[in-house]
C-alpha positions in Angstrom: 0.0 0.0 0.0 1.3 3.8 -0.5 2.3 5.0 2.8 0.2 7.9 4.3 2.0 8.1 7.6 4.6 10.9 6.6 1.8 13.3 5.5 -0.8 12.9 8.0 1.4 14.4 10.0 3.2 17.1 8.3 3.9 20.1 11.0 2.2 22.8 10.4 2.9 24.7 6.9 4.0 22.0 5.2 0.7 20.3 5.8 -0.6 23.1 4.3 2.0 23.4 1.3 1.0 19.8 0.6 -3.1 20.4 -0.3 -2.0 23.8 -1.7 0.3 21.7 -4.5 -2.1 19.2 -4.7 -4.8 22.3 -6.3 -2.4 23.2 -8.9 -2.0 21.8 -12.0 1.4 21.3 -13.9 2.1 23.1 -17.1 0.7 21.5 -20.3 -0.7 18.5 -18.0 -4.7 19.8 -17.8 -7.0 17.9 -15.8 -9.1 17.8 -19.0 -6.7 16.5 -21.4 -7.7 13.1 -20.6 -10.5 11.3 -20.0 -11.7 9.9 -16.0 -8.7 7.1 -17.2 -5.9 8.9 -16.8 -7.4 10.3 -13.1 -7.7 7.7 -11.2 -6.0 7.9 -7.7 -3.0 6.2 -7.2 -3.5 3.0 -6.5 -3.0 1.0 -2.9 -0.6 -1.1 -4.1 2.1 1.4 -5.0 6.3 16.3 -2.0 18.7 39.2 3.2 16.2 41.4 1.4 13.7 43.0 2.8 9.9 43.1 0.4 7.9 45.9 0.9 6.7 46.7 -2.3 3.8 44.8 -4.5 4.7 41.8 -6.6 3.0 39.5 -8.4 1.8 36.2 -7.0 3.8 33.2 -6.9 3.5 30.9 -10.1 2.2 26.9 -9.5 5.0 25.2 -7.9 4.3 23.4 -10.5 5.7 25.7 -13.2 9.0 27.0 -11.8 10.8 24.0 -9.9 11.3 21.9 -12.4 14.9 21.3 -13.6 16.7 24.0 -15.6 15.1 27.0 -13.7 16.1 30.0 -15.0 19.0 31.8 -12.5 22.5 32.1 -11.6 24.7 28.9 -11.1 24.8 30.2 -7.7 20.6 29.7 -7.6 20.8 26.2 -9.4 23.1 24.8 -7.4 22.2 22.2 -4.4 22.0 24.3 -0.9 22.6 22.7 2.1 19.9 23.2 4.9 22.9 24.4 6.8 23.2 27.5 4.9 19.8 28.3 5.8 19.2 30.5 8.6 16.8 29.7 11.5 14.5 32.2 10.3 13.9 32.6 6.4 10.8 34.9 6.6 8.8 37.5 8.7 5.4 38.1 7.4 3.7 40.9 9.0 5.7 40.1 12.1 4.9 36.0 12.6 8.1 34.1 11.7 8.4 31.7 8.9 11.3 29.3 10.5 14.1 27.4 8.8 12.2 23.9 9.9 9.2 24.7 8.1 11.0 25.6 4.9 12.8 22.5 4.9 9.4 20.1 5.4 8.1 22.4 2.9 10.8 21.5 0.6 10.6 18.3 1.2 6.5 17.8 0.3 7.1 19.7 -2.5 10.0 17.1 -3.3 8.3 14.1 -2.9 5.1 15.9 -5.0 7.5 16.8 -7.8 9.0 13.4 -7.7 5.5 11.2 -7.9 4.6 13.4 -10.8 8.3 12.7 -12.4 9.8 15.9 -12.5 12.2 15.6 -9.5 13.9 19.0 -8.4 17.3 19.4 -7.0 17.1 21.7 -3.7 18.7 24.6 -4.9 18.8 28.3 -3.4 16.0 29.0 -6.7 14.0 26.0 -5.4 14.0 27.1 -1.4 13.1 30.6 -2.6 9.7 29.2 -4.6 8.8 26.5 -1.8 9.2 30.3 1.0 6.9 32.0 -1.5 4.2 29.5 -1.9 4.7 29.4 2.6 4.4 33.3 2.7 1.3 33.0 0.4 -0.4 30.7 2.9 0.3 32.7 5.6 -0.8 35.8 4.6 -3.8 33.7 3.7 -4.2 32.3 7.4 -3.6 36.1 8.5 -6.4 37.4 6.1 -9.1 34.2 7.3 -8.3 34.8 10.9 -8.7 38.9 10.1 -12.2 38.1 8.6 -13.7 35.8 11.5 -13.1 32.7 9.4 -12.4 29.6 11.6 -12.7 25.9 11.8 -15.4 24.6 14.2 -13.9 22.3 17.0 -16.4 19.4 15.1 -14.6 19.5 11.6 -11.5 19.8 13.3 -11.9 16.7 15.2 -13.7 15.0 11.6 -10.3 15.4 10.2 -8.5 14.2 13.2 -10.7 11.5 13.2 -9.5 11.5 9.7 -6.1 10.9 10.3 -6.2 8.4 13.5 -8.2 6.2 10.8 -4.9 5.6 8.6 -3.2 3.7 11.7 -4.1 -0.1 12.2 -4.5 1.5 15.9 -4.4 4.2 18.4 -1.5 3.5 20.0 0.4 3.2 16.8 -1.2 6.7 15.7 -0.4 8.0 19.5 3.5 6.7 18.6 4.4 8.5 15.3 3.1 11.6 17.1 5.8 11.0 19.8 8.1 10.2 16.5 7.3 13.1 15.1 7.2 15.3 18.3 4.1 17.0 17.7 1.9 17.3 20.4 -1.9 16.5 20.1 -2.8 20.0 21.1 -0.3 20.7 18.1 -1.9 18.8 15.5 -5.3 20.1 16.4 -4.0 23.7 16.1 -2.5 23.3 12.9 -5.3 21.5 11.5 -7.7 24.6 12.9 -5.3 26.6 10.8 -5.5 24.4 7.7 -9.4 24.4 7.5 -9.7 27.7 7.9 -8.0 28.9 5.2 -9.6 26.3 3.1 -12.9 27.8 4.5 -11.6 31.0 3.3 -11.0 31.0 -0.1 -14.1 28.7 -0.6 -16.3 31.4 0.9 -14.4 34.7 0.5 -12.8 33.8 -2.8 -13.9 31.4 -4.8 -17.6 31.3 -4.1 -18.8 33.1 -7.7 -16.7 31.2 -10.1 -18.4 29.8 -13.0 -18.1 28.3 -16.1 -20.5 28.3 -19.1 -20.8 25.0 -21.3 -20.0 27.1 -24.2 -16.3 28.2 -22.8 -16.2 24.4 -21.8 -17.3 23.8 -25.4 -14.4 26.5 -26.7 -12.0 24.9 -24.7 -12.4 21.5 -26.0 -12.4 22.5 -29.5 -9.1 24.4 -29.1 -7.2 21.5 -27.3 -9.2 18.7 -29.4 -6.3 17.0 -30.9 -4.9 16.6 -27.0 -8.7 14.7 -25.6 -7.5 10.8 -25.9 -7.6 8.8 -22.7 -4.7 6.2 -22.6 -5.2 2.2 -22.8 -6.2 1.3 -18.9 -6.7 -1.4 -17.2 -9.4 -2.7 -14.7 -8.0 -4.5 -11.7 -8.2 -6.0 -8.9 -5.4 -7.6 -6.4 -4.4 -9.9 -3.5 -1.6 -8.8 -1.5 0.4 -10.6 0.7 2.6 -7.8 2.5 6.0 -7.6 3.2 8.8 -5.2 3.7 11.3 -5.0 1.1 14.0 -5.2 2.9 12.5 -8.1 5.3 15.4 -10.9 5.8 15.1 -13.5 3.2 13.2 -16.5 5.7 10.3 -13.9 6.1 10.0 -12.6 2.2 10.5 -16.6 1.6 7.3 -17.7 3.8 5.5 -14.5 2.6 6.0 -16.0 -1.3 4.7 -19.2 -0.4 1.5 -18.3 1.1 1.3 -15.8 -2.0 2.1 -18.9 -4.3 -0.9 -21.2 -1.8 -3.2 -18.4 -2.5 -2.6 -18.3 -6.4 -3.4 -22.3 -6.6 -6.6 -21.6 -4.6 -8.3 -18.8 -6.9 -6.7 -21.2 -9.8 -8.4 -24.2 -8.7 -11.7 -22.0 -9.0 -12.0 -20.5 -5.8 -13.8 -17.3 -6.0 -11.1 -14.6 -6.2 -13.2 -11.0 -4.2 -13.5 -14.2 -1.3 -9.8 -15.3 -0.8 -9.2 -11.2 -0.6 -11.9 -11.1 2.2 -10.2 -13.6 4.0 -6.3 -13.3 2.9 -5.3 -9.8 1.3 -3.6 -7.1 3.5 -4.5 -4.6 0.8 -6.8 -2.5 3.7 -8.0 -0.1 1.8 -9.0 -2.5 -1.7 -9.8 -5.6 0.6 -13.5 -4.6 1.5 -13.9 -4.5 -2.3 -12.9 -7.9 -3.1 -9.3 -6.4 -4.1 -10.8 -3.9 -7.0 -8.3 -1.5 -7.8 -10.5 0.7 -10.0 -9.3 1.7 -13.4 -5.5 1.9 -14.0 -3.1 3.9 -16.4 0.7 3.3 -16.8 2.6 5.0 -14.2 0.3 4.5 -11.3 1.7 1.3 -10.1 5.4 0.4 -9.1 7.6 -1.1 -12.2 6.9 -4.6 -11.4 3.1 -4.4 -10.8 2.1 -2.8 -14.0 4.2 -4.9 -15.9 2.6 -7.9 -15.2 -0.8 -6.4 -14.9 -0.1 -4.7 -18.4 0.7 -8.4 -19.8 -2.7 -9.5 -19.3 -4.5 -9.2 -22.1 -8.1 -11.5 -21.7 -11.1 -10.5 -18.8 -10.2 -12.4 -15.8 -6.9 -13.6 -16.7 -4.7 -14.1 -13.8 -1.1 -12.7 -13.4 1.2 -15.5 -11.6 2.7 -13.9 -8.2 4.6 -10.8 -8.6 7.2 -8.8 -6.2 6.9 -5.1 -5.7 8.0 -2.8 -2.8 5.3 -3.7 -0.9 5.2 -7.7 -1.1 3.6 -10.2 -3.5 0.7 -9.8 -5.3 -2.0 -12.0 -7.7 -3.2 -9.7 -10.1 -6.9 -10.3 -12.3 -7.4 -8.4 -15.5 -11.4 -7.5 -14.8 -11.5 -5.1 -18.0 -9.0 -3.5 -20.8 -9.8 -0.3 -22.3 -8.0 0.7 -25.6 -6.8 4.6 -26.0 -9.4 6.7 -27.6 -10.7 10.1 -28.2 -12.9 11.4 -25.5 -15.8 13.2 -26.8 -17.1 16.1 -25.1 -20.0 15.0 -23.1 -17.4 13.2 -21.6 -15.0 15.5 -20.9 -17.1 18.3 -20.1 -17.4 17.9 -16.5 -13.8 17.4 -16.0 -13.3 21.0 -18.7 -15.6 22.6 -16.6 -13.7 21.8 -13.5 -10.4 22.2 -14.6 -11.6 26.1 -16.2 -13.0 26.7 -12.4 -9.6 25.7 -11.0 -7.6 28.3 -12.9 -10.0 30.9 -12.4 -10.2 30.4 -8.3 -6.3 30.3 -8.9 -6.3 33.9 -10.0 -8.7 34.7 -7.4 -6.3 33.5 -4.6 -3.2 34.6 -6.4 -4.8 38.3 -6.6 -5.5 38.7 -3.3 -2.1 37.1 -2.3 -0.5 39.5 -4.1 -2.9 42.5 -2.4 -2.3 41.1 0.8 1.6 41.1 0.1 1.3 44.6 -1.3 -0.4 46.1 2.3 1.9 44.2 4.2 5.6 43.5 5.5 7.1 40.6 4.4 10.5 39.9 4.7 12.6 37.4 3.1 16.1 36.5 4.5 17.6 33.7 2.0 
């Protein structure tokens, strides 16, 4: 399964930082370039100057930390957090410090990396992930200036939210020790986190619309880009181990994965042997159904194997990835394709809302940076 530990408990910006990356779309990559195919989640088997004066928002992350950013050597080169000083930002007075930056970085990182565009942490690269931190808090400033807050019963919803991802409450209670955040911590920043999300969706946002015909419009310009990709319809048993389990354990894991395999071979019925033998959590009350599937979503050895099936309910033999040995069934293939525009519409429409709340927020970022005192020291 993709591990969800390290984000549900981000501190404070960076938790932030990762929903407000997760909004943005990468450059030539639109949300409505491709049918629901290429959307699917990822599946559970697999981021000293002082500036007074107004500026224009931030771009998407997205758009300026990729490789090859425009700059000096001196701003492409890798910086070491050591360089950085303990405070990199003042922003009408509350501190941005060096701590936050670097788990900022770091979300923004891993984000970069999942969509395969991996950034080196340069000086360039620490000054975008600061401006995207000093957006959000002048944001926070603004929603707490306005008498926007979370209630203490969606605060505790997504709490309740993040306890849920731990087989238990003791393990959850652990990697908050591990992470040394306190509980009173992690309710606070999560107070903070909804509220700006409140924010723009009520102060912002709230009268963005888009006609069919500019959905139309935008179809028609980009027609040539609407195909969906070949995808897959799957469904798994996992038998889970850690890759780097001693040989004995990985051994016995492959032999019950190689048992189960002769059991939905011998005509066993395959959404019951999950029930009772997957440790896939999240596809397991599903019989194993992974939903539809695109290249890239899976690790290497996964999506090989699944992409080698070729007939409805074929069955894969049992296959290693980072996250132990799985039986794979083909349920459904889907060649590529053009999508026509009823079917894209919806995802158009949503992606054309998108870049308009964008401005929205990046305009009043940029008023809210103009009015006050922000100060940047890296």
């Amino acid at each position: 399964m993709l591990k969800k530990t390290p984000f549900l408990l981000l501190p404070g910006l960076a938790l932030l930082l990762a929903g407000w990356i997760a909004c943005k779309p990468a450059p030539e990559q639109d949300e409505a370039m491709t049918s629901d195919a290429g959307k699917t989640a990822p599946a559970p088997v697999a981021s000293h100057s002082t500036e007074g004066s107004p500026t224009t928002a931030s771009p998407a992350l997205g758009d300026a930390m990729t490789p090859g950013t425009p700059g000096t050597p001196a701003d492409n080169t890798p910086l070491a957090v050591n360089d950085l000083p303990d405070v990199v930002a003042k922003v009408n007075g509350q501190t941005i410090k060096k701590q936050e930056l670097i788990q900022g970085a770091q979300v923004v990182q891993m984000r970069l990396a999942q969509m395969g565009r991996p950034a080196t942490p340069s000086a360039a690269f620490y000054r975008q992930v600061l401006s995207e931190l000093i957006a959000i808090t002048l944001l926070q400033q603004d929603a707490k200036a306005q008498g926007v807050a979370a209630t203490d019963a969606e605060v505790q919803h997504q709490i309740d939210g993040r306890m849920s991802a731990f087989p238990s409450k003791e393990a959850y209670e652990k990697a908050l020790v591990q992470s040394g955040i306190s509980e009173a911590t992690l309710r606070q920043q999560a107070r903070d986190q909804i509220s700006v999300q409140k924010y723009v969706q009520t102060k912002l946002v709230q009268n963005v619309n888009v006609s069919e015909q500019a959905a139309r419009e935008f179809y028609e310009k980009n027609k040539a880009r609407m195909h969906s990709p070949e995808r897959l319809h799957l469904r798994h048993i996992l038998v889970k181990v850690d890759a780097k389990a001693p040989a004995a354990e990985k051994e016995k894991a492959r032999q019950k994965a190689d048992g189960l395999l002769k059991r939905v071979q011998a005509g066993e019925d395959f959404a019951q042997v999950v029930r009772e033998s997957s440790d896939d959590t999240a596809s397991k009350p599903q019989g194993g159904d992974l939903g539809w599937l695109v290249k890239g979503q899976t690790p290497p050895p996964f999506e090989k194997a699944a992409f080698a099936l070729t007939k409805p309910n074929e069955l894969s033999g049992v296959v290693e990835s980072p996250y132990g040995f799985h039986i794979i069934q083909l349920l459904e293939r889907q060649q590529p394709g053009e999508v026509p525009f009823e079917q894209a519409k919806e995802r158009i429409t949503n992606m054309l809302k998108q870049r308009q709340a964008q401005q929205q927020v990046q305009a009043r970022v940029a008023e809210l940076r103009a009015k006050g005192k922000v100060e940047v020291f890296i």
